[in-house]
C-alpha positions in Angstrom: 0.8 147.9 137.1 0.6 144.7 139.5 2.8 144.0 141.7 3.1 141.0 144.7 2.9 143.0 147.6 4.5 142.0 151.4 1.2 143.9 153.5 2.2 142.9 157.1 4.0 140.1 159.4 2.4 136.7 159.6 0.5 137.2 156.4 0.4 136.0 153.4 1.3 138.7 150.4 -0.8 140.5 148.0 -1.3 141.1 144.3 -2.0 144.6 144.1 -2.3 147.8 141.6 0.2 150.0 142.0 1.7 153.0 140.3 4.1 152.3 137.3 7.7 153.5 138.9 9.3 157.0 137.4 13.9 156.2 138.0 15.1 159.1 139.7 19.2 160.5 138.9 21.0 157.5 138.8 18.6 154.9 138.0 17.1 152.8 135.4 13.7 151.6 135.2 13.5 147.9 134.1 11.0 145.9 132.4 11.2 142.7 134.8 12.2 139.4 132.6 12.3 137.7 135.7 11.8 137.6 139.2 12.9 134.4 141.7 10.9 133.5 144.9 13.5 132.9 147.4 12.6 131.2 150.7 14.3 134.7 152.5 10.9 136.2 151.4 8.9 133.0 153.5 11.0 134.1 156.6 10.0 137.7 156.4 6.3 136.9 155.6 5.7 134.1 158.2 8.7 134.4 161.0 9.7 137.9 161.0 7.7 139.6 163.7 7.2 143.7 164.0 10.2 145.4 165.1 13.0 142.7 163.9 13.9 144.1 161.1 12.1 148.1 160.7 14.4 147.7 157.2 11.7 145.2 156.1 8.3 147.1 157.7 5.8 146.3 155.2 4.4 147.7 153.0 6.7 147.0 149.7 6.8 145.3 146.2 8.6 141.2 146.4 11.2 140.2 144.6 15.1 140.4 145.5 16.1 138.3 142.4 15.8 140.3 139.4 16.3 140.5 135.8 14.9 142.6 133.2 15.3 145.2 130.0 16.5 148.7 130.3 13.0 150.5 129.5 13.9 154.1 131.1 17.4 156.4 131.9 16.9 158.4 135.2 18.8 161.8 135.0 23.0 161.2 134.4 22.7 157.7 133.9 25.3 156.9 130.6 26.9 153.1 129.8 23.2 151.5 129.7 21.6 150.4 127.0 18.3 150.4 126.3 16.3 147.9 125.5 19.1 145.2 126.6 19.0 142.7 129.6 20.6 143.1 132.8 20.8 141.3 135.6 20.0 143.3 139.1 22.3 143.1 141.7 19.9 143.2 144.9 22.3 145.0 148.0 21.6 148.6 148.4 24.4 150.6 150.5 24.5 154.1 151.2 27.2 153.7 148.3 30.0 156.0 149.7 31.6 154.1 152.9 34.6 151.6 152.2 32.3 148.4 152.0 30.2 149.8 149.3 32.5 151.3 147.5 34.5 148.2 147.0 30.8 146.9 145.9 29.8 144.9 149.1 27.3 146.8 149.5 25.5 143.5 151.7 28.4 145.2 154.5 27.7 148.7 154.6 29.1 150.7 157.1 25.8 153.1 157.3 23.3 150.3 157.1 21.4 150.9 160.2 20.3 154.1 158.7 19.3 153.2 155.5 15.6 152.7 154.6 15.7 149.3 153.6 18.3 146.5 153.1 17.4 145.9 149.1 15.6 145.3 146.3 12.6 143.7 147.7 13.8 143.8 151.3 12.4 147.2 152.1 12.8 148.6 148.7 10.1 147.8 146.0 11.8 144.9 144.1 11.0 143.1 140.8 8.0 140.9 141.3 5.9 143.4 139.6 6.0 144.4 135.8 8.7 146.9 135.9 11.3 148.1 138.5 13.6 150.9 139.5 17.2 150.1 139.8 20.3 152.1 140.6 22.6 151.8 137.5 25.3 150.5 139.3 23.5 147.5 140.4 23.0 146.6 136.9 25.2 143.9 135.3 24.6 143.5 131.8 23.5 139.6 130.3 24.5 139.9 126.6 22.9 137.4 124.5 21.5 135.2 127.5 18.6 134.6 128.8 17.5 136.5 131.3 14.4 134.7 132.6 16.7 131.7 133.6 19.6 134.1 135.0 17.0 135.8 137.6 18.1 133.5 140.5 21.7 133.7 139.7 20.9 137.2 141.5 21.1 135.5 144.9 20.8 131.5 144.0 24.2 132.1 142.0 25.7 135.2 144.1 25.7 133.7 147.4 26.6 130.1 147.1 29.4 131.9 144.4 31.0 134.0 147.1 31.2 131.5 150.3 32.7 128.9 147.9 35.6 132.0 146.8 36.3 132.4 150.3 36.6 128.9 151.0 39.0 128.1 147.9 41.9 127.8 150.1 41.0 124.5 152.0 40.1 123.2 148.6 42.9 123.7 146.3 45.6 120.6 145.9 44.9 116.9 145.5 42.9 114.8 147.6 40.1 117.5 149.1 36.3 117.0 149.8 34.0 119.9 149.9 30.5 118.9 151.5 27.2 120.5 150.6 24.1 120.5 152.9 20.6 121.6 151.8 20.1 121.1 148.0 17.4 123.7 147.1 18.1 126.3 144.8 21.6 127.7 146.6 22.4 124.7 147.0 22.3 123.1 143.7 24.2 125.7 142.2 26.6 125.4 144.8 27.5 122.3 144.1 28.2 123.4 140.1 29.9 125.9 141.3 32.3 123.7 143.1 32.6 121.6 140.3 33.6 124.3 138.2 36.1 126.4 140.3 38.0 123.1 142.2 38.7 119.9 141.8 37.6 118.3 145.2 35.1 115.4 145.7 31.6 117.0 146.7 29.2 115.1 149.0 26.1 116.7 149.0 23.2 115.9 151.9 19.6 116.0 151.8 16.2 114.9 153.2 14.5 114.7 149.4 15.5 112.0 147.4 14.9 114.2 144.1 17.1 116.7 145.4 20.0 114.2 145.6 19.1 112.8 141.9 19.6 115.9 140.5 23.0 116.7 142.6 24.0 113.1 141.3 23.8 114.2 138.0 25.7 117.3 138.9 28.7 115.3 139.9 28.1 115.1 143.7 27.9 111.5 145.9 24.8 111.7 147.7 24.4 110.8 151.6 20.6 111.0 152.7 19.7 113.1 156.0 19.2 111.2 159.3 20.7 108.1 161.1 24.1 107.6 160.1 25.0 110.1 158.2 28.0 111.6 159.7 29.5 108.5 159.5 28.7 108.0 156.0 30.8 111.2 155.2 33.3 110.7 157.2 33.5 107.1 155.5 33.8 108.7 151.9 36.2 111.3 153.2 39.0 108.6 154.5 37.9 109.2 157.8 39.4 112.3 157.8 36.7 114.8 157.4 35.6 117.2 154.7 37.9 120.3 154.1 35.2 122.6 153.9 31.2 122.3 154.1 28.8 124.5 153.5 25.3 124.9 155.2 22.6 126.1 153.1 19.8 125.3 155.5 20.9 127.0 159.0 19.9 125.4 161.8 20.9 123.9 164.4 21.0 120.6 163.3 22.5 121.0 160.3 25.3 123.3 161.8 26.1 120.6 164.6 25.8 117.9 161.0 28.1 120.2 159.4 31.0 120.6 162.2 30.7 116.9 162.7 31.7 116.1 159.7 34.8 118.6 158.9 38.2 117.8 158.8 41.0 119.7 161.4 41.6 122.8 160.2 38.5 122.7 158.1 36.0 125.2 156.9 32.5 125.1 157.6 30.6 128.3 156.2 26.7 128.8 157.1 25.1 130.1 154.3 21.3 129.2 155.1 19.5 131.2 157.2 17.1 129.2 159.3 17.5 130.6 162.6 15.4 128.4 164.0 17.8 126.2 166.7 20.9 127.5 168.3 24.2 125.3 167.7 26.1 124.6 170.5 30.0 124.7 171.2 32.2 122.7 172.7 36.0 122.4 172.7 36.4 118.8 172.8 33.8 118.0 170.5 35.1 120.3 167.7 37.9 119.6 165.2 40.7 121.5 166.2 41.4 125.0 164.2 38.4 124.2 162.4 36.9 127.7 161.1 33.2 128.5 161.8 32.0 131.4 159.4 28.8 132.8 158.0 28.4 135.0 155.2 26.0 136.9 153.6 25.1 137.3 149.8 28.3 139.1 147.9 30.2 141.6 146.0 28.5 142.9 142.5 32.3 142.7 141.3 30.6 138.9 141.8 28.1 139.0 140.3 30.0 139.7 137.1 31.7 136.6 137.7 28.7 134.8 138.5 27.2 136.0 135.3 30.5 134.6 133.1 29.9 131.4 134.3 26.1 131.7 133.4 27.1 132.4 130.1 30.1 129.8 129.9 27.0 127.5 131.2 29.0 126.4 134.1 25.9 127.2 135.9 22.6 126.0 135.3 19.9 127.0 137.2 17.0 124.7 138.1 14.1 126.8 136.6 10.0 126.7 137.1 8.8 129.5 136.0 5.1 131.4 137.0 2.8 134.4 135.5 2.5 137.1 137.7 -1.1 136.1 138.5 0.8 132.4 139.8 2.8 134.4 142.3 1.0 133.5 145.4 0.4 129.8 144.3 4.1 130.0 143.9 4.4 130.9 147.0 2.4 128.5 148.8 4.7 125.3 146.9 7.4 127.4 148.6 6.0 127.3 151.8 4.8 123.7 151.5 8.4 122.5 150.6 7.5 122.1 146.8 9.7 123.8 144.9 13.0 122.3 143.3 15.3 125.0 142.3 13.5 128.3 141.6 10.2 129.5 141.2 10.7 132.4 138.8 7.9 134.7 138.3 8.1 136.0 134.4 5.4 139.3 134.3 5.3 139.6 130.4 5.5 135.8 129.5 8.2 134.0 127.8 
């Protein structure tokens, strides 16, 4: 079968033949519906270097976003049905320590001796025509569609669990919740806020069609650059948001976010750029305002996630690509061309 391949650091991946996968005790093989390109995979590819991460030591199949049909029931599996959609929740934990069993598996106690972090982060994942899941990573889809649901895998998961964490400085009258970096997290961040509180959400960007479509989502806009701390700050009362979220990750847009928060604020880094440090100071910071980052979710989330799918609280921004595509996907990823998701679909719509 073909799969897109990650073959070494500071290259550009592969599409290559590889050997249709076999699910062991405990697993299901998949017929992938759909696969997102997520711009985690461009920071392994082109800034990871050998020995950051041995987790993520080429070689391995793409692909940490993943949907598909039940085609095959390893040894023991029961509860699955074949020939139905799932969605394909990415984390792989040793699956016995308190984090994992409690379904963060993102937290796992024994992850510095597993073999790989995920599904496509070590672990062949879904870009390819079919992949092996464990069972219990598999959240079924129902009725909807799972090309469109693929980026709700991490897209949805992610934003869906730093916003839950952050409910408290957002419930009652009169709160702001501020988004920075409207890609695909971001977008459905901002939806997700919509749905789950009732605050005003400012969302920041550098790309005007970015903002147009958080508009129509229900955000006010602020563009990127001179000014715009203040222009928050102005919407906000002067006050300051109650809680912002940072799905870019740098520097720059940490310093833009703790800037702009309220006393006693939230500001949760959800983006990781890791290209500029932020630096701290105590009388340049809000007072008791909360500094967090987190890192993907629980798959009791992703359930969740997938209810609002299906409730179409969520949306996701959608372009999909053939397996053959994948690469030229790739490269609108790398060349900041993408809105939303690029979803690879291997068996066409």
């Amino acid at each position: 079968m073909k799969a897109v391949r990650h073959i070494g650091y500071h290259t550009f991946p592969e599409i290559k033949e590889v050997e249709k996968p076999t699910p062991g005790p405990g697993e299901v093989l998949l017929k992938v519906a759909g696969a997102g390109a997520c711009h985690s995979d461009v920071a392994i590819l082109h800034e990871f270097d050998e020995g950051l991460n041995p987790q993520m030591d080429p070689e391995f199949t793409l692909g940490h976003e993943n949907s598909g049909w039940a085609e095959e029931l390893g040894a023991g599996v029961e509860g699955i049905e074949l020939g139905a959609a799932y969605l394909v929740y990415g984390p792989v934990g040793c699956g016995i320590c308190r984090a994992c069993t409690r379904g963060q598996d993102t937290y796992c106690e024994h992850a510095a001796a597993m073999d790989y972090a995920g599904i496509g982060l070590g672990r062949d994942g879904g870009m390819a025509e079919y992949v092996v899941v464990p069972a219990r990573n598999l959240v079924p889809l129902g009725d909807a569609d799972p090309i469109n649901a693929a980026p709700l895998a991490d897209a949805g998961l992610t934003p869906y669990h730093a916003i839950k964490l952050a409910l408290p400085h957002l419930s009652g009258g009169g709160k702001y919740a501020l988004v920075i970096g409207l890609g695909g997290l971001g977008l459905i961040g901002v939806q997700i806020l919509k749905a789950l509180t009732g605050a005003t959400i400012i969302a920041t960007d550098m790309k005007e069609d970015a903002m147009a479509e958080a508009e129509k989502l229900g955000a006010i806009t602020v563009p990127g650059g001179e000014g715009q701390v203040e222009r928050i700050r102005e919407i906000t009362g002067g006050k300051g948001v109650d809680a912002a979220f940072d799905f870019v990750g740098v520097g720059a847009t940490v310093g833009t976010a703790m800037k702009s928060v309220a006393r006693q604020g939230r500001v949760t880094i959800v983006g990781i750029g890791n290209l500029s440090p932020y630096e701290w100071a105590f009388l340049t910071t809000p007072y008791e305002a909360e500094l967090v980052n987190t890192y993907w979710g629980t798959v009791g989330e992703l359930h969740e996630v997938v209810d609002m799918y299906k409730a179409g609280q969520i949306v996701p921004q959608v372009a999909t690509y053939s397996l053959d595509q994948a690469l030229d996907a790739y490269q609108l990823l790398v060349d900041g061309k993408v809105s939303g998701r690029a979803v690879i679909v291997p068996h066409g719509h």
